[in-house]
DRENZATI-479012 format. One line per 5 residues: their letters; for each residue x, y, z of N, C-alpha, C. Coordinates in steps of 0.02 Angstrom, whole numbers. Layout:
// residues N
a) X Y Z X Y Z X Y Z | ... $
***
This chain:
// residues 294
xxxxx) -1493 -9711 -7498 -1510 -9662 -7446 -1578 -9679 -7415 | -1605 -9705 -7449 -1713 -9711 -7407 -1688 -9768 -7385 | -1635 -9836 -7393 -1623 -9888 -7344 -1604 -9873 -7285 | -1549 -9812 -7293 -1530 -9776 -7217 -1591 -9761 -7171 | -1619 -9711 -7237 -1691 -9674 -7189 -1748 -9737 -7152 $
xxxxx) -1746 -9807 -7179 -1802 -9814 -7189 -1770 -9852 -7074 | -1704 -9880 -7112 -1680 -9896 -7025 -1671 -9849 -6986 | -1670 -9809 -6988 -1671 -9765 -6940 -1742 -9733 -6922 | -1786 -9736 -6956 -1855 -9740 -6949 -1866 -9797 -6879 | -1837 -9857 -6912 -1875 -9925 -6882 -1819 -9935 -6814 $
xxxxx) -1792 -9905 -6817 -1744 -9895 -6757 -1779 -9828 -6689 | -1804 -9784 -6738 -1841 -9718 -6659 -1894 -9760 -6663 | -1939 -9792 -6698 -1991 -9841 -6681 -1985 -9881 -6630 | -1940 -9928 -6634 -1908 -9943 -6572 -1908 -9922 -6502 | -1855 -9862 -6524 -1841 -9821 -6449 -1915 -9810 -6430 $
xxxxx) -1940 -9791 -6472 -2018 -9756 -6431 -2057 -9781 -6390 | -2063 -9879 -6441 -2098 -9915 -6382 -2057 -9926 -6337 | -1991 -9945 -6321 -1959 -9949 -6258 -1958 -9911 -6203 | -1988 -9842 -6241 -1971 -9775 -6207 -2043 -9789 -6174 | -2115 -9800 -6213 -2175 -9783 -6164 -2186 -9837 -6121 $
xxxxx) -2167 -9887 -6122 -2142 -9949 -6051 -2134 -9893 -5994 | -2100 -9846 -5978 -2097 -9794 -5948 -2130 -9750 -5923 | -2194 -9761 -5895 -2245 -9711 -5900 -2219 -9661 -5857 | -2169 -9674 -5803 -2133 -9606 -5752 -2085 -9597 -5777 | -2050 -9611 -5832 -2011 -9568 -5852 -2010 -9542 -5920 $
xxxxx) -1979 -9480 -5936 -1974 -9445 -5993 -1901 -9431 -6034 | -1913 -9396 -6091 -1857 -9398 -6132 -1833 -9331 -6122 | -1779 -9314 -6103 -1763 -9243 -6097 -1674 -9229 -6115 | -1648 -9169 -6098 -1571 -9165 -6140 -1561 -9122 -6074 | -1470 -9117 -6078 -1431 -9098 -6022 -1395 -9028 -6044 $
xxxxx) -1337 -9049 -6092 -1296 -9012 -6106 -1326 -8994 -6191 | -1326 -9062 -6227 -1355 -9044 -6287 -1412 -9058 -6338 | -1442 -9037 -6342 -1530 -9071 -6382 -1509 -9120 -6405 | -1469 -9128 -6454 -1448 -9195 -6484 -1420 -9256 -6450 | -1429 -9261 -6391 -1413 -9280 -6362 -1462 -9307 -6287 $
xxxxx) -1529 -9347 -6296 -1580 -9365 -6254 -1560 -9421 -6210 | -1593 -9403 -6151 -1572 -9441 -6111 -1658 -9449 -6070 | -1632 -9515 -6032 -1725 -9540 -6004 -1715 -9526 -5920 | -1757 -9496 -5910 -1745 -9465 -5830 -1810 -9484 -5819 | -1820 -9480 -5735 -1902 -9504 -5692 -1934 -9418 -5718 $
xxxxx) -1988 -9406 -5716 -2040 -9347 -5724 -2013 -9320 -5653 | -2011 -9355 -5606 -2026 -9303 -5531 -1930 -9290 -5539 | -1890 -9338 -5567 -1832 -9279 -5580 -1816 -9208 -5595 | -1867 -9230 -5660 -1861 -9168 -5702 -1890 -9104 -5688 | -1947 -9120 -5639 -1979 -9079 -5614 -1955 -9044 -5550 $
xxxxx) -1912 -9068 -5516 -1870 -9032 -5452 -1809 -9033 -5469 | -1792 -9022 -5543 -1721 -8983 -5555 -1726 -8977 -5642 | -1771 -8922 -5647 -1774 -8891 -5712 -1712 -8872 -5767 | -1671 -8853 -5727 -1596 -8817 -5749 -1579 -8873 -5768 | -1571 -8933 -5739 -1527 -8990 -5760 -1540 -9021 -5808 $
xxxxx) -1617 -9036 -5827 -1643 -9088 -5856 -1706 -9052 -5909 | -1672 -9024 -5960 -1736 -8963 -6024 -1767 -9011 -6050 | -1835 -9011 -6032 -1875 -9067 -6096 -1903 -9023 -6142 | -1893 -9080 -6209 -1935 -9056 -6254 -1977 -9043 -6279 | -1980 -8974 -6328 -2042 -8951 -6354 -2097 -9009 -6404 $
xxxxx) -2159 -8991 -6372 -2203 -9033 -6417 -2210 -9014 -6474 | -2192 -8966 -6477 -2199 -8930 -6557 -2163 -8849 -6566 | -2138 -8841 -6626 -2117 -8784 -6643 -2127 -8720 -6622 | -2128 -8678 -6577 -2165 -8621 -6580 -2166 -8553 -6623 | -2240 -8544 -6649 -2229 -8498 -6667 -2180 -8410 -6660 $
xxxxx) -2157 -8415 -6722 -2110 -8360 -6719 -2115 -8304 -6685 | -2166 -8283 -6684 -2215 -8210 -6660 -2212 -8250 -6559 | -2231 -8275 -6578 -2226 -8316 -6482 -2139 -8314 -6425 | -2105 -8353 -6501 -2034 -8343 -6471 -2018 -8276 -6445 | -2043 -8235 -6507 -2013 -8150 -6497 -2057 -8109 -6462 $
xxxxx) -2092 -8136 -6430 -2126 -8084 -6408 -2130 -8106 -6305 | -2123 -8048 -6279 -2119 -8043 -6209 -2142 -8048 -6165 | -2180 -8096 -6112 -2207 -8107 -6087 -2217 -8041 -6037 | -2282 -7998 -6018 -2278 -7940 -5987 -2298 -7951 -5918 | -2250 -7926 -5870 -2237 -7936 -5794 -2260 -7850 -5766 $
xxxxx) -2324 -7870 -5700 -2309 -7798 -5683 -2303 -7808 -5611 | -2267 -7756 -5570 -2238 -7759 -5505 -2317 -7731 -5486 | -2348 -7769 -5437 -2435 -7768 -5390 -2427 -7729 -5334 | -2374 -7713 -5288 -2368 -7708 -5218 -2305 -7631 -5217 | -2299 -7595 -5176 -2277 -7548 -5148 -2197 -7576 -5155 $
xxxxx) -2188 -7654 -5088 -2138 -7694 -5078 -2105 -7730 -5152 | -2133 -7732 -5197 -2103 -7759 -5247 -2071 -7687 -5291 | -2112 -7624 -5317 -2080 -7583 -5319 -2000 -7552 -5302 | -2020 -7551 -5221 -1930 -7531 -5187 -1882 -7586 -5216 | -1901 -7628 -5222 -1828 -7706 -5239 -1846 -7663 -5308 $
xxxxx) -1881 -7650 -5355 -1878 -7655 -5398 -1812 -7588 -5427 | -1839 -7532 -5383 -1783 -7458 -5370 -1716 -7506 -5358 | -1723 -7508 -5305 -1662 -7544 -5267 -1606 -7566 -5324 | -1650 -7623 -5362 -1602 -7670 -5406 -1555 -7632 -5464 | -1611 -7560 -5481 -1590 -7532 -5546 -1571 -7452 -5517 $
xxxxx) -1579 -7437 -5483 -1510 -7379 -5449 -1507 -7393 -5392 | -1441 -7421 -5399 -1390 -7432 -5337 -1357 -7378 -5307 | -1372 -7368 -5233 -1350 -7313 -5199 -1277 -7330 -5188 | -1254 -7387 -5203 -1153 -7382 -5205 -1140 -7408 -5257 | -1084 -7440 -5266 -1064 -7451 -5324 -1067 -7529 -5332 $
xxxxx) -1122 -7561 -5356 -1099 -7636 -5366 -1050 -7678 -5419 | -1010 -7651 -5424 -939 -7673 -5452 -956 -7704 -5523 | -1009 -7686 -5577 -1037 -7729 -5625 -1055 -7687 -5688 | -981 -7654 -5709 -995 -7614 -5769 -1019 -7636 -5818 | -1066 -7680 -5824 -1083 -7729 -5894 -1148 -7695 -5896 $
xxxxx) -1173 -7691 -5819 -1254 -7682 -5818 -1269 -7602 -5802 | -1198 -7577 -5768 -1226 -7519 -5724 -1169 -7466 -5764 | -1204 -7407 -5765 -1158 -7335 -5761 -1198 -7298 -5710 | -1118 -7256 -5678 -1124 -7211 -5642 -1173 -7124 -5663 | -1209 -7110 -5617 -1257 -7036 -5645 -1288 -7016 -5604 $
xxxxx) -1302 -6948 -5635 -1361 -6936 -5572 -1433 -6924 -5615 | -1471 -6935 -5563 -1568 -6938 -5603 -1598 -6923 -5570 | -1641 -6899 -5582 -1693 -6871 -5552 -1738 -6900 -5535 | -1769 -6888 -5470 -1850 -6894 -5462 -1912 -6949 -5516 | -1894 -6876 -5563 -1944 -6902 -5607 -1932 -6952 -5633 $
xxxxx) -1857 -6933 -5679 -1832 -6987 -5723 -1849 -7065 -5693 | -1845 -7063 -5629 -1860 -7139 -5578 -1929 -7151 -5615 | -1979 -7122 -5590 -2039 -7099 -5585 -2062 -7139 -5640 | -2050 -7095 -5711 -2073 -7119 -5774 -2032 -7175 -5792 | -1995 -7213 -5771 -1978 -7280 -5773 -2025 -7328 -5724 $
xxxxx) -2013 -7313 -5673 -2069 -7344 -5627 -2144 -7388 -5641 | -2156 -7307 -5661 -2250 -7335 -5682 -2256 -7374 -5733 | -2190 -7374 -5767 -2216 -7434 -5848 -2226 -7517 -5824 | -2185 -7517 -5768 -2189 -7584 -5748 -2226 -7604 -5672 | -2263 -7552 -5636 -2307 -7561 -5609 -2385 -7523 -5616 $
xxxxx) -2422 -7564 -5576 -2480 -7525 -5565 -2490 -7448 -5503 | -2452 -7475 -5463 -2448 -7450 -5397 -2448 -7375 -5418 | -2420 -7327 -5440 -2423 -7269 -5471 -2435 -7241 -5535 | -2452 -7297 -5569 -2500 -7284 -5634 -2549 -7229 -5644 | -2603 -7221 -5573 -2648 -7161 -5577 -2641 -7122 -5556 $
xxxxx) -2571 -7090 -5531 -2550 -7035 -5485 -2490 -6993 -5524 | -2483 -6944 -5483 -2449 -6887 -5548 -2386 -6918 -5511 | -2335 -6870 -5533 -2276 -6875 -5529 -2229 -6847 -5451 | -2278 -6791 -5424 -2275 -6760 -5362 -2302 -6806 -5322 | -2352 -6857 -5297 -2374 -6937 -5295 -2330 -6962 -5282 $
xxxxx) -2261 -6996 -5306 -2230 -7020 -5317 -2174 -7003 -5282 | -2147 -6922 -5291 -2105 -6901 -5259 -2122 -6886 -5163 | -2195 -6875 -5152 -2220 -6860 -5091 -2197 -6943 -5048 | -2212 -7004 -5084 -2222 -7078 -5094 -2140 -7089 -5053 | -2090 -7056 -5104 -2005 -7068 -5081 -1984 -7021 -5028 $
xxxxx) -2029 -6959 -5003 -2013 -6930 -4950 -2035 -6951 -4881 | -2108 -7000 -4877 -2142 -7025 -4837 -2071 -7090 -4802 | -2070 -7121 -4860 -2000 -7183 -4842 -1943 -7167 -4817 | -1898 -7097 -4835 -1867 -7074 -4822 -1850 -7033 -4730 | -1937 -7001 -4736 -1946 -7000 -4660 -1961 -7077 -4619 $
xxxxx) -1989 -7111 -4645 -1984 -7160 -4596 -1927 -7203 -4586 | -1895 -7206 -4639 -1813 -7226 -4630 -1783 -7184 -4572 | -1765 -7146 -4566 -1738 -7086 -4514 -1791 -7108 -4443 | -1840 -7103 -4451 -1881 -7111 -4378 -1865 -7171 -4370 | -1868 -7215 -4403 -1888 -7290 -4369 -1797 -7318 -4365 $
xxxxx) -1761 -7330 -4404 -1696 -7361 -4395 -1655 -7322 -4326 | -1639 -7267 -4310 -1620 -7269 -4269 -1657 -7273 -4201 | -1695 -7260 -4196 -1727 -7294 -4123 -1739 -7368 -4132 | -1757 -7414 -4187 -1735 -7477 -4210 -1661 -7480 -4161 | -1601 -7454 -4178 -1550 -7489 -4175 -1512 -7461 -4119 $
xxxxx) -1542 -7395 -4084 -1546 -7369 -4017 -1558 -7418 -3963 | -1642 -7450 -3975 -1645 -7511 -3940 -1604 -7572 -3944 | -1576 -7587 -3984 -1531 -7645 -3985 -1469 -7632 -3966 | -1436 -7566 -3961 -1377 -7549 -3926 -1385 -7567 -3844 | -1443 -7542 -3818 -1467 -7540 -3753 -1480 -7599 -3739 $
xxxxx) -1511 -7661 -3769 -1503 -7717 -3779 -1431 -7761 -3765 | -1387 -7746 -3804 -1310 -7761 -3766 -1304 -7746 -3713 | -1297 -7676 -3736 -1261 -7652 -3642 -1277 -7688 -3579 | -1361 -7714 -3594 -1403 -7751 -3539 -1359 -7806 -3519 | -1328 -7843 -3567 -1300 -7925 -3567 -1342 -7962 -3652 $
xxxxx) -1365 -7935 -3681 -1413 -7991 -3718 -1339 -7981 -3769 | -1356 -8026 -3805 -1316 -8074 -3887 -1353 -8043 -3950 | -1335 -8022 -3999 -1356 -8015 -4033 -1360 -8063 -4092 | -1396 -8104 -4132 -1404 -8163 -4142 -1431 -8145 -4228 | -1394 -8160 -4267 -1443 -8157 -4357 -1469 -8212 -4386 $
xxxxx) -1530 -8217 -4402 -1547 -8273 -4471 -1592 -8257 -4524 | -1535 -8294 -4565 -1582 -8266 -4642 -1594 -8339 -4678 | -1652 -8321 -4683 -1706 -8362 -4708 -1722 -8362 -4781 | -1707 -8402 -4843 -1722 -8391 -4918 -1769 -8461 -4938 | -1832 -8453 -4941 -1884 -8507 -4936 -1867 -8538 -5030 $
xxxxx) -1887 -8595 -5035 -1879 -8625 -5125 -1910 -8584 -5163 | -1868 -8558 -5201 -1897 -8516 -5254 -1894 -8544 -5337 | -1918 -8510 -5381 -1881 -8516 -5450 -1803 -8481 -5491 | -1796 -8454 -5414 -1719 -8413 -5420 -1664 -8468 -5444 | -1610 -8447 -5476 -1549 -8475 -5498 -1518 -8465 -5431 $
xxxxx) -1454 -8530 -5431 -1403 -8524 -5373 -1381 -8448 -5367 | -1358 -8416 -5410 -1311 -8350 -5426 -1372 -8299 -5369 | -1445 -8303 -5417 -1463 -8266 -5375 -1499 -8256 -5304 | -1491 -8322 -5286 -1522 -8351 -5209 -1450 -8331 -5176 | -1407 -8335 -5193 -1338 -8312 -5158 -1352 -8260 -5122 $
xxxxx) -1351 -8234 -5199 -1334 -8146 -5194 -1382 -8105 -5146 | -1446 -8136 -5142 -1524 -8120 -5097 -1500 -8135 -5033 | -1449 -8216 -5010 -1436 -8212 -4955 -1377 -8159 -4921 | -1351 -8146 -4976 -1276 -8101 -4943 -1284 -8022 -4923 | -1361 -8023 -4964 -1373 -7959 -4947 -1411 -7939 -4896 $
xxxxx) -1431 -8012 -4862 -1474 -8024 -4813 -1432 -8021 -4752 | -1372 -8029 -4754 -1334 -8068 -4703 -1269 -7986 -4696 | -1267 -7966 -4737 -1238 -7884 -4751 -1309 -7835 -4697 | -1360 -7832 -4709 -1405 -7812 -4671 -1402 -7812 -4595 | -1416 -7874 -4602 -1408 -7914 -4535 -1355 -7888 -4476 $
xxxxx) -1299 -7873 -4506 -1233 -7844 -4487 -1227 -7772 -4464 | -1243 -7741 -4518 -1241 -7671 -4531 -1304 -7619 -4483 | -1345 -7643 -4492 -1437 -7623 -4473 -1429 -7649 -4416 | -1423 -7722 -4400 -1457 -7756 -4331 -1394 -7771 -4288 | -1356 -7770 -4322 -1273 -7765 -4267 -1264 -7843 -4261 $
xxxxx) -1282 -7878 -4280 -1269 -7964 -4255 -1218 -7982 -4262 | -1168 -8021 -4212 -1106 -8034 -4193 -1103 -8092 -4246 | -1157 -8118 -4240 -1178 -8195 -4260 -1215 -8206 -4289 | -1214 -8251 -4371 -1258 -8259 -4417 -1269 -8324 -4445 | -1344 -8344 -4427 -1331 -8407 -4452 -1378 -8436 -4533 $
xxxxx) -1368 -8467 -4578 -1415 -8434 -4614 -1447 -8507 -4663 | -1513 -8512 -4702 -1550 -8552 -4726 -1544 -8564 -4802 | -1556 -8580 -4844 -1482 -8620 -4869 -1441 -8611 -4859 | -1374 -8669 -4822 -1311 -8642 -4783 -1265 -8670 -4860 | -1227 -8599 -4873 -1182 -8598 -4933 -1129 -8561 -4911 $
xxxxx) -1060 -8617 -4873 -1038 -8576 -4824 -963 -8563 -4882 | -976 -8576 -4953 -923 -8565 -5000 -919 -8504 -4998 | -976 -8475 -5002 -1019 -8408 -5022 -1001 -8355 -4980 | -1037 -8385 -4915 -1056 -8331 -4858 -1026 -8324 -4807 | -991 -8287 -4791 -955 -8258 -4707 -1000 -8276 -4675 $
xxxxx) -1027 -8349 -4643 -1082 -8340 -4588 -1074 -8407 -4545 | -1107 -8404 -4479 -1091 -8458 -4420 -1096 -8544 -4445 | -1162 -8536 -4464 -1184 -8629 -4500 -1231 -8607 -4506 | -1302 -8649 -4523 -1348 -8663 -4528 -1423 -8674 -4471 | -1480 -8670 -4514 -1520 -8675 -4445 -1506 -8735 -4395 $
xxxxx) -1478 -8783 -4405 -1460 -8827 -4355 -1418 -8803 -4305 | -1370 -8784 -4329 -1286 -8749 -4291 -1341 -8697 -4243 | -1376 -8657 -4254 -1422 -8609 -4240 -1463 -8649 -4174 | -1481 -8687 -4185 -1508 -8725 -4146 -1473 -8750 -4079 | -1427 -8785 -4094 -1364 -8808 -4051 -1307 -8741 -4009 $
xxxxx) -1307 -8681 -4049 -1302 -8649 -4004 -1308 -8604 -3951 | -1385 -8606 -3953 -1438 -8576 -3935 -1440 -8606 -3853 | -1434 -8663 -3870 -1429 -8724 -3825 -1365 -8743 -3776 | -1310 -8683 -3817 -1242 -8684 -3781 -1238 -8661 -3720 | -1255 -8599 -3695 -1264 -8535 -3675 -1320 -8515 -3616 $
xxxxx) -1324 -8487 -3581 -1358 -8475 -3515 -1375 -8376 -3534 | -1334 -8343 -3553 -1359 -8266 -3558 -1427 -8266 -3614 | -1445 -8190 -3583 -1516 -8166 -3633 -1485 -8175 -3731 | -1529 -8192 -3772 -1532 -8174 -3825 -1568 -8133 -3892 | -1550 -8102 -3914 -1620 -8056 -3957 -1601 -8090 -4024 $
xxxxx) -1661 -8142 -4064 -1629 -8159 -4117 -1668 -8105 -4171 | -1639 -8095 -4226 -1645 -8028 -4287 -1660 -8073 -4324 | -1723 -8033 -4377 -1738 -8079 -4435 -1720 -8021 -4502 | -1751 -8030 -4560 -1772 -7974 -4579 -1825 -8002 -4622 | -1896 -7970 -4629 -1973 -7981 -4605 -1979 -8055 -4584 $
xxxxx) -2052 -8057 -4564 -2074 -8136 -4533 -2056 -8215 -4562 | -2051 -8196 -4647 -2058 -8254 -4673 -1985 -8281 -4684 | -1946 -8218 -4641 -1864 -8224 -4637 -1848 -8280 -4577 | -1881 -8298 -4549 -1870 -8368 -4474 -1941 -8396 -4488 | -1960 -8413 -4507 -2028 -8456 -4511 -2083 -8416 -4555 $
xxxxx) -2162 -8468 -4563 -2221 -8448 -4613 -2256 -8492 -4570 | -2234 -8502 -4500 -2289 -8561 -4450 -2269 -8539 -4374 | -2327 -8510 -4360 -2307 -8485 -4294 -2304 -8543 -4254 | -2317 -8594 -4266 -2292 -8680 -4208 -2225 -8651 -4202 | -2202 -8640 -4244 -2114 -8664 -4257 -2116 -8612 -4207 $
xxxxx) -2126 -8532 -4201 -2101 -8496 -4153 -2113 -8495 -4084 | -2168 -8518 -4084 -2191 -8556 -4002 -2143 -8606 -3977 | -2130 -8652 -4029 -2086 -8731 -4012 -2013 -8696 -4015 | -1983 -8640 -4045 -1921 -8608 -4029 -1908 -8572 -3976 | -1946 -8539 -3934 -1959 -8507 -3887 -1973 -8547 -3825 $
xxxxx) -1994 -8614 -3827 -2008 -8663 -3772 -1940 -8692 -3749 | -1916 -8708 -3828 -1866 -8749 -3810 -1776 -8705 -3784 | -1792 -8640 -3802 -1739 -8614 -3790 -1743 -8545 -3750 | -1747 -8553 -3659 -1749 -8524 -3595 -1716 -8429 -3630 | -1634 -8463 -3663 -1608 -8387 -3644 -1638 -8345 -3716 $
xxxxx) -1668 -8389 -3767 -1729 -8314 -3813 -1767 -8286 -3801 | -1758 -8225 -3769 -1796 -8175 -3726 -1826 -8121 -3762 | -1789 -8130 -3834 -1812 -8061 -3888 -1821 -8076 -3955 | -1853 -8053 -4004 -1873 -8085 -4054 -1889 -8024 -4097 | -1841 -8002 -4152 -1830 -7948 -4193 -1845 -7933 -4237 $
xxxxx) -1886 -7915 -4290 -1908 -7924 -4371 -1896 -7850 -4416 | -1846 -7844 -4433 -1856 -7781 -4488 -1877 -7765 -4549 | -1912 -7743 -4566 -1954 -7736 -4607 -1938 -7663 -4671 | -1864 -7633 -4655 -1841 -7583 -4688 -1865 -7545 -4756 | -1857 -7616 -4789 -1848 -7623 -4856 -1943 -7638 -4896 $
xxxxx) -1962 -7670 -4861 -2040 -7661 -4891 -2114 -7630 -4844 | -2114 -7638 -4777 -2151 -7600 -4746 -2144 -7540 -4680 | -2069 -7538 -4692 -2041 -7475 -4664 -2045 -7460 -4590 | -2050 -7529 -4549 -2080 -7553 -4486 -2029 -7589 -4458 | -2008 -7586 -4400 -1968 -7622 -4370 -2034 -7677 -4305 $
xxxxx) -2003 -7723 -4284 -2048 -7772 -4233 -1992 -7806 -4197 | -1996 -7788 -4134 -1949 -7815 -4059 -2007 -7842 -4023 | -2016 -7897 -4001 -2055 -7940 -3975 -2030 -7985 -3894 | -2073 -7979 -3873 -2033 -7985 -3800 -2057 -8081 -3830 | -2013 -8139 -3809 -2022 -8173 -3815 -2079 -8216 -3765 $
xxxxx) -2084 -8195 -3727 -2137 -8237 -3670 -2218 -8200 -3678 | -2199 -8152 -3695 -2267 -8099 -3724 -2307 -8164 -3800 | -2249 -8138 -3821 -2279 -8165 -3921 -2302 -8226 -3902 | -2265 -8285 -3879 -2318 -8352 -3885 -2371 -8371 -3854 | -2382 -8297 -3827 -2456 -8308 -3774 -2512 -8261 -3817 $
xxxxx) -2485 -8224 -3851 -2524 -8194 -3925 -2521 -8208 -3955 | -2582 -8234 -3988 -2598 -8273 -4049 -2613 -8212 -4104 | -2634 -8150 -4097 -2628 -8101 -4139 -2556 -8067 -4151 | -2517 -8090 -4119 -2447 -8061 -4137 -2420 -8125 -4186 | -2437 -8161 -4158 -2424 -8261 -4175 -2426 -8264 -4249 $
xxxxx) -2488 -8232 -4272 -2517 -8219 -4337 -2469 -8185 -4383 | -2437 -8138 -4357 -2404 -8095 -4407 -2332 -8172 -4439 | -2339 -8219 -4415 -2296 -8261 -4445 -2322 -8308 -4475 | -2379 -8311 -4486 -2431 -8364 -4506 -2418 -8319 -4603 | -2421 -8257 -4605 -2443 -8227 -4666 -2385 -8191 -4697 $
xxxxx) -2377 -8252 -4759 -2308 -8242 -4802 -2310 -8171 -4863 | -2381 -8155 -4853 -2393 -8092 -4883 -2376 -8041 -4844 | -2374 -8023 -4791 -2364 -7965 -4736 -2306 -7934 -4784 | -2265 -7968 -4799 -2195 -7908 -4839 -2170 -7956 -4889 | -2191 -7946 -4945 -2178 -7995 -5022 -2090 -8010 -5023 $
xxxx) -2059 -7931 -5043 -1998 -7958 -5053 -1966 -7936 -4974 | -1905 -7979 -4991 -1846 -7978 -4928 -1765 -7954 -4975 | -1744 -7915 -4908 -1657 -7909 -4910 -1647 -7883 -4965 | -1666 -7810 -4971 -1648 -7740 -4997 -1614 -7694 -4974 $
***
């Protein structure tokens, strides 16, 4: 048995120096640890899921089990945060969800454990907090979507794109962020037409992609109002909206809803905005509304 051990010793000895000949690449596993395979570093590094490298060392037990603590910073991260965990219909997913009714509070004292945002405020705070949103939901969406009715009638197109920038999200849930983006889009902004950024047309009821978007923009001679939902939903570089607006005569309107994290709608006359560089701005700043497509 130590003759076995001693070759198989003098055998990963081996592999090892063959392996550091390699200075760009590393040793990592796919499907099963036992099972290493030698990939480039900048692989492994722009597709994590595919390619798990291994631990330098054991981790302590107390480390494994214990939870890394996340707190929601912003107002906008809050609502996704409501949003995700009572669903106002039924998302078809009895594994995660039961049907009930709750209260106020019950929200409330779930809420503050995982943010700061209402940590120092009572519970009437909180509830004043969901009546404020509530009225501005009612004020702002329908004169929001008042104007965009009046908008048709004129002759204009109603035009959607949803925008999902690289995240650390899984496929499943970059989907699901776009479908709910593109459900919005529909429902809220009325768009005949949707075209959308990662194009996953397995997935999504939608036109093509920002290219297709491009090209048919380019088809067409009538007015257009294109719908986002917030800024960082069509661009994070106001060039790009200047150079979209140059190059395409019939985008006359330029839409941003903001429902779901700052409770603001933005209709932008297109020949106005690229001559304002303070309107220009509001696309320059990927903070203006954290999360999207709630």
């Amino acid at each position: 048995m130590g003759i076995v051990m001693n070759d198989w010793q003098r055998c990963i000895e081996f592999q090892q120096k063959k392996i550091e000949e390699f200075e760009d690449s590393e040793t990592c596993w796919n499907i099963r640890e036992q099972d290493p395979i030698l990939v480039l570093k900048q692989r492994i590094r722009g597709d994590s899921l595919t390619y798990k490298k291994y631990l330098d060392e054991t981790p302590e037990e107390e480390k494994v089990n214990k939870r890394e603590s996340v707190e929601l910073v912003t107002e906008a991260q809050a609502k996704q945060f409501i949003n995700e965990v009572y669903c106002p219909s039924q998302p078809k997913n009895d594994v995660i969800y039961v049907k009930g009714i709750i209260s106020t509070k019950k929200i409330y004292e779930l809420v503050k454990t995982f943010t700061t945002v209402f940590r120092e405020k009572p519970a009437q705070s909180f509830a004043a907090w969901c009546h404020d949103l509530i009225n501005s939901i009612c004020i702002y969406l329908p004169k929001y979507q008042e104007s965009l009715k009046n908008h048709k009638k004129n002759g204009y197109e109603i035009i959607g794109y949803a925008r999902k920038s690289p995240t650390s999200e899984d496929v499943t849930s970059r989907t699901r962020l776009l479908k709910s983006m593109v459900s919005n889009l529909k429902e809220r902004s009325f768009a005949t037409k949707i075209f959308v950024s990662p194009f996953i047309m397995d997935e999504l009821s939608v036109d093509g992609n920002t290219q297709d978007l491009l090209v048919y923009l380019k088809s067409f001679h009538h007015d257009v109002c294109l719908v986002t939902i917030d800024f960082a939903g069509i661009t994070t570089r106001s060039e790009d909206i200047v150079n979209l607006v140059e190059a395409n005569p019939s985008l006359k309107r330029i839409a941003v809803e903001t429902f779901a994290q700052c409770n603001e709608v933005f209709l932008f006359d297109t020949e106005r905005l690229v001559k304002d560089n303070g309107l220009l701005q509001k696309f320059e700043n990927r903070n203006y509304c954290i999360q999207r497509s709630k």
